[in-house]
Every structure is written in structure tokens, then in C-alpha cells.
RODO-2510 file (C-alpha; in nm, 4 decimals, decimal comma):
residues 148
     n   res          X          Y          Z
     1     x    12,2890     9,1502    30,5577
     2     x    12,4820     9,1822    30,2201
     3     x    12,8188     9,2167    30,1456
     4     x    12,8392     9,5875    30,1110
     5     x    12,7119     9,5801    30,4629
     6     x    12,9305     9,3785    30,5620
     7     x    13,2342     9,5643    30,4335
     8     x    13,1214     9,9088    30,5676
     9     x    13,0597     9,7073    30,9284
    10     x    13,4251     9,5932    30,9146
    11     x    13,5491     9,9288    30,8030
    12     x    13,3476    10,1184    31,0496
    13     x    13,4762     9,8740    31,3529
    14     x    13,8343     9,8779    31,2297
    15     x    13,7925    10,2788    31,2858
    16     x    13,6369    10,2937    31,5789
    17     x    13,8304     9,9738    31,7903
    18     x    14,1335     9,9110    31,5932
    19     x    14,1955    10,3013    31,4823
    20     x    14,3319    10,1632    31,2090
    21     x    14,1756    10,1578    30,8297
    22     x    14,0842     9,8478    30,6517
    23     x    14,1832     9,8417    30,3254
    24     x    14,0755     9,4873    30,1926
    25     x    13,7585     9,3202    30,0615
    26     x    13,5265     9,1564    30,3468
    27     x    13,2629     8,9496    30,2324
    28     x    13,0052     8,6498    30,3075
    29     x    13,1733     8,2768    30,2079
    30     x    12,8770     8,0195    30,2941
    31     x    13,1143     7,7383    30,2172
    32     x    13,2449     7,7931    30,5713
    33     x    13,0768     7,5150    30,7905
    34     x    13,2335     7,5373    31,1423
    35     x    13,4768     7,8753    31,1631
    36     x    13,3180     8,1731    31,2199
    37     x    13,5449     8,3586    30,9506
    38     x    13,8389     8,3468    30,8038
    39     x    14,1828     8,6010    30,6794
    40     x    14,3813     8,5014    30,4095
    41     x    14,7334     8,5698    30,4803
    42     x    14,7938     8,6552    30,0554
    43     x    14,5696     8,8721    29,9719
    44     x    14,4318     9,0244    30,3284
    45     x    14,0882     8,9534    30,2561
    46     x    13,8445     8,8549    30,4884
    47     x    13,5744     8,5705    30,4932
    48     x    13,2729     8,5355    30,7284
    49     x    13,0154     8,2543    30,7696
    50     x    12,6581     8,4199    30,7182
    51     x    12,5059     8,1273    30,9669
    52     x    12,6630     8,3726    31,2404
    53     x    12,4314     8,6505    31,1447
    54     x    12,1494     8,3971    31,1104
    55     x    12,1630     8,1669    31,4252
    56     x    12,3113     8,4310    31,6713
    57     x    12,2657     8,7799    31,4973
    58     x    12,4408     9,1024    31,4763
    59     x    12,6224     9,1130    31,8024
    60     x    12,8335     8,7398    31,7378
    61     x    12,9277     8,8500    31,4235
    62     x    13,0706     9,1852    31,5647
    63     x    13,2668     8,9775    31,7977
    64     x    13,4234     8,7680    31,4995
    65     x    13,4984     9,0538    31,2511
    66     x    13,7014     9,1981    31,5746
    67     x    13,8822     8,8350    31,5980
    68     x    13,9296     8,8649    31,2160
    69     x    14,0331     9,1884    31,2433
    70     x    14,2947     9,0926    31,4962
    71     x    14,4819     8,8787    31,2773
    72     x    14,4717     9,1191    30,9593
    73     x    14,6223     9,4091    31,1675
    74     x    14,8910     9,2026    31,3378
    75     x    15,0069     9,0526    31,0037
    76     x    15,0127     9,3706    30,8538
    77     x    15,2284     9,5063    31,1371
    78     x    15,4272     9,2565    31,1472
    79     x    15,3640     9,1073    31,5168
    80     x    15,2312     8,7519    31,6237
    81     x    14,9169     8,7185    31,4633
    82     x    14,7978     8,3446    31,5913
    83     x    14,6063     8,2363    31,8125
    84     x    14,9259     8,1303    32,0471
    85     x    15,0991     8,4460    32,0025
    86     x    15,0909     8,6819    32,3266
    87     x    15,0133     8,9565    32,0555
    88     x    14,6957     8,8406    31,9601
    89     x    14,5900     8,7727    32,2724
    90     x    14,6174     9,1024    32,4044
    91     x    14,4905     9,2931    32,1177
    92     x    14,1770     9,0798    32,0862
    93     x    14,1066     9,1225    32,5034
    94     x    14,1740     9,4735    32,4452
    95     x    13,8974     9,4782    32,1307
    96     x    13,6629     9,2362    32,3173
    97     x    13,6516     9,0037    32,0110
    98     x    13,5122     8,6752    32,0389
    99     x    13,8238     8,3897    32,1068
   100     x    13,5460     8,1403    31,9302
   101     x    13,2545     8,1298    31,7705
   102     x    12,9857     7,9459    31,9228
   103     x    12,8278     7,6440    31,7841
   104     x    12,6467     7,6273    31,4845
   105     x    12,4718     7,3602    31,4995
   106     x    12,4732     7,2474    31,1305
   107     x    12,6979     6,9103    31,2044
   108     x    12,5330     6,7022    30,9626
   109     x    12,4273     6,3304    31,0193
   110     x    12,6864     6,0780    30,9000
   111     x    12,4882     5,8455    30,6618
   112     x    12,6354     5,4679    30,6447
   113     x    12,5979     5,2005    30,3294
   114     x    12,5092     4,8244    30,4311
   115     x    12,6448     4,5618    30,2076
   116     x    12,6005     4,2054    30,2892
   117     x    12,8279     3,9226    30,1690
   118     x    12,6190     3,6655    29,9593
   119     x    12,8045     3,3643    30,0500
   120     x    12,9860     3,3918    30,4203
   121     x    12,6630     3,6656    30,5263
   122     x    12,8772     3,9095    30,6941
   123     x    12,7750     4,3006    30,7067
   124     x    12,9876     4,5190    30,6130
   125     x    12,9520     4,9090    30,7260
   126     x    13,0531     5,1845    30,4652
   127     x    13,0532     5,5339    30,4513
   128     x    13,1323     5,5570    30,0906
   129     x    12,9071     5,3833    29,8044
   130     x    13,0879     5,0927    29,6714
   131     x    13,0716     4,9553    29,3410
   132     x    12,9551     4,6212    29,4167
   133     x    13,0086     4,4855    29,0250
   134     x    13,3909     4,5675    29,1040
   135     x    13,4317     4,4707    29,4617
   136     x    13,3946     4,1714    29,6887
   137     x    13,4492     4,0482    30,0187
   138     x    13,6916     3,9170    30,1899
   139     x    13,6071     3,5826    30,1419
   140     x    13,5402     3,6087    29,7521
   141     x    13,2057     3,6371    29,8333
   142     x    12,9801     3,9009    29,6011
   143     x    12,8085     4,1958    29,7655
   144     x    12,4652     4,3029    29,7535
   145     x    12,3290     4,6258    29,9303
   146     x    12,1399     4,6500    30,1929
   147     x    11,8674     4,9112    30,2568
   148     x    11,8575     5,0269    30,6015
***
């Protein structure tokens, strides 16, 4: 699905659930990891994750651009648009949007460093590199890295 698509998909379903126009941009943002989409409150624009369309097809992402949809319309009105607001909970029942997205499953695997001390021979766990010229252990002792 492409952007255009996209936008005359959110235009169409603003008409037809919302009976309200959308006048803003809506596009594809594949920097999103684990929302489903997103509205920015500044300019009104809309941003969707394109994983939606991929892992679960067209039907999820329907079900977030209504979600989306419910914030953009309540800000513009004026009326709660968060998720706690009594507001946006009824509208988005009313719509049948999605309340989340499901999972996406792209939680990537956390990769750890190994360093040993050279003189007391303790391990030390990292997540970030460290410059082993520069640092040292506790003890004084000098690192070297471990390949695990």
C-alpha cells in the first residue's frame, strides 16, 4: 500500500464513520517500532506503522486509522482527545476503532558486551561497547573483551 492509498483510505473512512472531512496529510513512518500510528497535535498529521499492513493486513490498519482518527477529530473540536478522556472513549466504541494495536513482534534481541578484568578476573556485563584503552575496572585492573 502507498501513501496516496493510504491518504484516500483515511479520507474515505473519515467520510463514511466520522462524517467529518480530513483535511491533513496521512502517510507511512517505518521508524515507528511498537505504536500502531501516531497524530501530531501541531500540525494534525497523521503517522502509521506499515508493519500493521504487513503482519496483520488491511482490516488492523482500518481499526488504527479509526483510533487515529479519534484523536484528530476530538482535538480539532476541542473535546478530550486521550486515551483517559470519556470523549475518546465513546467516539472510538462508537467507530469500532482498535483501543491497541496488537503485537508486532519485531522486539529485537538485546545484545550484551563481555569484558573481563585482567588482574582481579571479574566479568563485567555491558550493553554498550566500552573503550577499553580509556576505561578500567574497579580495581585498576585493565579490560580485555570477551567474545561470547
Amino acid at each position: 500500500m502507498t501513501n496516496d492509498e493510504l491518504q484516500c483510505l483515511v479520507e474515505e473512512i473519515s467520510k463514511k464513520d466520522f462524517k467529518r472531512p480530513f483535511r491533513h496529510q496521512a502517510t507511512f513512518n517505518k521508524r515507528l517500532r511498537t505504536t500502531g500510528g501516531r497524530y501530531h497535535l501541531s500540525s494534525h498529521r497523521l503517522d502509521f506503522n506499515p508493519r500493521v499492513v504487513e503482519v496483520y493486513g488491511k482490516e488492523e490498519l482500518i481499526g488504527v486509522i479509526k483510533h487515529e482518527l479519534c484523536h484528530y477529530h476530538l482535538h480539532l473540536e476541542g473535546k478530550g482527545y486521550q486515551h483517559k478522556d470519556s470523549d475518546f472513549k465513546k467516539l472510538l466504541k462508537e467507530t469500532g476503532g482498535s483501543r491497541f494495536v496488537k503485537a508486532l513482534g519485531d522486539k529485537t534481541t538485546l545484545t550484551y558486551r563481555y569484558y573481563e578484568c585482567a588482574s582481579c578476573h571479574s566479568t563485567i556485563i555491558r550493553r554498550r561497547r566500552i573503550n577499553t584503552e580509556k576505561y578500567v575496572c574497579q580495581c585498576g585492573g585493565k579490560l580485555k573483551n570477551l567474545v561470547k
